[in-house]
N, C-alpha and C positions, 0 to 999 in steps of 0.2 A: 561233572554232572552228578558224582554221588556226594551225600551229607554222613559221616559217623554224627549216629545219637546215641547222646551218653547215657542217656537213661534206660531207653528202648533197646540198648547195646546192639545193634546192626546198625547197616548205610544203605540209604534209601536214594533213588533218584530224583533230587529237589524239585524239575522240571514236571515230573509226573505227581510230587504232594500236591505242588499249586495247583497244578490241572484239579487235582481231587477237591480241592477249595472251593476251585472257581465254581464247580457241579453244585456240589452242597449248597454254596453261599446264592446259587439260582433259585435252586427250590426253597431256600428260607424266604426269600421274598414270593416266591411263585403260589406255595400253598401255605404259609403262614406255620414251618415244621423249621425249626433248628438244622434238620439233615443229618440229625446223629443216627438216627436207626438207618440210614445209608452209608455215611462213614465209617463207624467204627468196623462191621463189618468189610467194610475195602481195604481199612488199614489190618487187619487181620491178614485179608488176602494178601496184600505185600510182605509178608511177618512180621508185623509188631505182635508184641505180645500181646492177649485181649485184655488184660487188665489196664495195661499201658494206652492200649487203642482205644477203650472208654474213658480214662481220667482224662487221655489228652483232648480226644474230644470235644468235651464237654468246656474245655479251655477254647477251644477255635470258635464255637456255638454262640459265646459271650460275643464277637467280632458277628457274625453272620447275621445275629439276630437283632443286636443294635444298628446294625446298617441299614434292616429292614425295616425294623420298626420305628427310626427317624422317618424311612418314605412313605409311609403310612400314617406315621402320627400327623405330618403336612398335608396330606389326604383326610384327615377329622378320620382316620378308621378305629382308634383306640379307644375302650372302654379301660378308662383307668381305676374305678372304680369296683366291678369284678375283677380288674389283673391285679388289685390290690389284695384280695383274698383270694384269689387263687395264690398270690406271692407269700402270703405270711404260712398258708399252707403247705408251700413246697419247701421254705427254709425247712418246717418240722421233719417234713419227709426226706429231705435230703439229707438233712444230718444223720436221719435213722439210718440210711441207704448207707452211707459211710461206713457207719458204725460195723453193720452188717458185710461188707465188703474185707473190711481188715479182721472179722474172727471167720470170715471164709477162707484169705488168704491161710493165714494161720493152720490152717487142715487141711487145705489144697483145691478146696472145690470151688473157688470162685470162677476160674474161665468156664466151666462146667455150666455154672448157674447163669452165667454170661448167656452163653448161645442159645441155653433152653430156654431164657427168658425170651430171647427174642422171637423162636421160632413159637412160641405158644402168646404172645402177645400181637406179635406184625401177621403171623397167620389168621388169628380170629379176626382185627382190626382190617384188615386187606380183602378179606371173604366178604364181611360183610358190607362195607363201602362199594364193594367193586358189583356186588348184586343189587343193593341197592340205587347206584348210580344207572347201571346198566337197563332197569326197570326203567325209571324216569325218563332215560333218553328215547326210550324205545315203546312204549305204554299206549294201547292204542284208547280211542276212547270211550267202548264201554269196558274196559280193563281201570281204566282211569276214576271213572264212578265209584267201583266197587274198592277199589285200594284207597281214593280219597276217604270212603265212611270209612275203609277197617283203620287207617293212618288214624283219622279223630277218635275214633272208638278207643284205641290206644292211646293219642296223645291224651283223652280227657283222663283214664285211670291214672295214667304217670301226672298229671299237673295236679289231680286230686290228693295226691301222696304227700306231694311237693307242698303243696297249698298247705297243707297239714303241719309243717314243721312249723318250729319259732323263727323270731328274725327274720320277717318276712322285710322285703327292700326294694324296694324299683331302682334296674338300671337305667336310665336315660336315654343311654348313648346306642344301648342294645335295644331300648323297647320292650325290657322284658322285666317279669317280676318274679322273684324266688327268695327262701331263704337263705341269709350269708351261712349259713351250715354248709351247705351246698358244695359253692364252689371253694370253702375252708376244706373240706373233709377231698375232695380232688385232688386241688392243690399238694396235699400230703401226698396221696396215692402217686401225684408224679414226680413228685421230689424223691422218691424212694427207689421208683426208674431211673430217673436220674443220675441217679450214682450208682445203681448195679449196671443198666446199659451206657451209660455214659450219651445218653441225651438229654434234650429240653424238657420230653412228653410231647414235644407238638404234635404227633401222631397219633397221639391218644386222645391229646388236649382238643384236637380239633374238630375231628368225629362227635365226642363228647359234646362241647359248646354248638354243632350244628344239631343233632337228635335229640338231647337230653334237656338243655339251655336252649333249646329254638332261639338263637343268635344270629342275624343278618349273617354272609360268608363274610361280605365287606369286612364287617367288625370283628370279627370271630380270627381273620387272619394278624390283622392290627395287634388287637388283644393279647394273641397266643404268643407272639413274638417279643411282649411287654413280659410275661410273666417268663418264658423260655431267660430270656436276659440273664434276670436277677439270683434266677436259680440256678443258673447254672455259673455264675461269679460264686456263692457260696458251694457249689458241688468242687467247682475247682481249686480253691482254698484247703476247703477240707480233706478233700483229696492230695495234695501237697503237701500239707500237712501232716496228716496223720499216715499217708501210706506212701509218698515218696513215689507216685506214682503218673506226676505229670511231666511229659519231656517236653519243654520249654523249646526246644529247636523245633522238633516237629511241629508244634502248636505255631510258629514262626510262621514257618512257610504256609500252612494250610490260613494261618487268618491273609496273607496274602494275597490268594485266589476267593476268597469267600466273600470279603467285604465288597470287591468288584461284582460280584455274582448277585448279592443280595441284590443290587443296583439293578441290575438286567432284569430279574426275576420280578419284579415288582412293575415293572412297565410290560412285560410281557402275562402278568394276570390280569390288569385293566382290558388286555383285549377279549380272553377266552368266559366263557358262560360260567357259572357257579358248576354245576353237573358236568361239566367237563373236565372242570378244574378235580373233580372229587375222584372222578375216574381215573384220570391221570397217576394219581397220587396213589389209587388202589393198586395199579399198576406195577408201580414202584414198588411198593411194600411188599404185594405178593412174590416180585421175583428177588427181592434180597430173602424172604423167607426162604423159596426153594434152594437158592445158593449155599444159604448154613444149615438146610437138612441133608445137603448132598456132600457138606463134610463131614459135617455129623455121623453119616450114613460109612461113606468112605475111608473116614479115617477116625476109627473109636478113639475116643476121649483116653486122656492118661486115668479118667478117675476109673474107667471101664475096666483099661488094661491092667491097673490096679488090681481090682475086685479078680479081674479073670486069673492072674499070679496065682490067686491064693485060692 
């Protein structure tokens, strides 16, 4: 029942990786997210180490999110078009993420930087979807009047900004027009996630493309799954490469449950609403956040007890 990984140096119960696969590889198809900012924290919870549990990762992610994005792409949900520049954007930032990753090693503070990223990114990301959802489903209709104008009164300032840049471009696929600056400059922001959290960005990626890129959900999941792929083939590379920090057994067993899960996941989003789907997923994120402030909280960080030594 247990696996030695050589990398990760402990033995894990292979029956309970897959299980973890199978989860992740559900929600990659379910809301259009890689499932890294769920994973890597679970694999933490079993001890791998978080350096180890982000490179690996981000290696099982390539499997979860190609599985999804074939049942999608046969569904017409892909914009290849923006996941093309979200993709040349995230190589940039992923490699930077890398880079950044091995001169933290070097001084000690990467797991540090690991978990605070997460709790200051899936905390703000999670609040806000889980309020905004929560309005929508619930919104009576003279509440609905008055948040429709302040929604356009908003969305007109943000599209007038947008409008403003160069490289303006019609997606097709999405229906939408913006400059490729856009989702170029993105793309970087989550390739740089990437490699410190050891996901896609889907979690960011997809909030983003529904608020920001006003993107159909339909396409917006397709899509985000196209650019999660390819970024995270180069975060994995680079990360084996340069920092020796993918364990190849563990990434085994977890693409084994994920690639089935992506399957599940993707027929069980055709049934549920957009706003269900959004809340669901705030859900999620919020409560891996409280999980890593409650180790956070409970068990001070080495870089703390460091500081507190001296």
């Amino acid at each position: 029942m247990y696996m030695y990984l050589p990398i990760a140096l402990t033995s894990v119960n292979y029956l309970l990786v897959i299980g973890l696969g199978l989860v992740v590889g559900l929600l990659s198809g379910l809301f259009g997210v890689g499932g890294g900012f769920l994973m890597t924290p679970l694999l933490m919870m079993i001890g791998i180490p978080p350096t180890i549990a982000a490179a690996t990762d981000a290696n099982q992610i390539v499997a979860a999110s190609s599985s999804g994005m074939f049942a999608h792409w046969r569904l017409g949900n892909v914009d290849f078009k923006m996941g093309l520049l979200l993709l040349i954007g995230g190589f940039v930032g992923g490699a930077a993420g890398v880079h950044l990753i091995k001169l933290l090693r070097a001084t000690g503070g990467a797991d540090f930087l690991i978990k605070i990223t997460y709790v200051v990114m899936l905390g703000g990301v999670g609040s806000f979807m889980f309020v905004e959802s929560l309005l929508a489903l619930h919104k009576n209709k003279g509440a609905a009047k008055s948040a429709v104008a302040a929604k356009q009164k908003k969305e007109e300032k943000q599209s007038g900004f947008l409008r403003s840049l160069p490289m303006q471009m019609h997606f097709e696929k999405s229906g939408v027009t913006h400059s490729g600056l856009v989702p170029l400059a993105l793309g970087v922001f989550v390739g740089v996630l990437a490699a410190i959290m050891g996901v896609g960005g889907g979690f960011l990626m997809v909030p983003v493309m529904i608020y920001m890129l006003r993107m159909p959900m339909h396409v917006v999941v397709g899509t985000s799954l196209f650019q999660i792929l390819f970024t995270c083939v180069e975060v994995t590379f680079l990360q084996a490469y340069s920092n020796r920090t993918v364990d190849f057994i563990l990434a085994l067993l977890l693409l084994v449950g994920s690639v089935f899960g992506a399957q599940i996941g993707t027929v069980l989003g055709r049934k549920l609403h957009g706003d269900q789907l959004k809340i669901l997923l705030a859900i999620l994120v919020l409560a891996v956040t409280v999980k890593i402030v409650l180790e956070l909280v409970m068990e001070p960080s080495l870089h703390l007890a460091y500081a507190g030594g001296h």
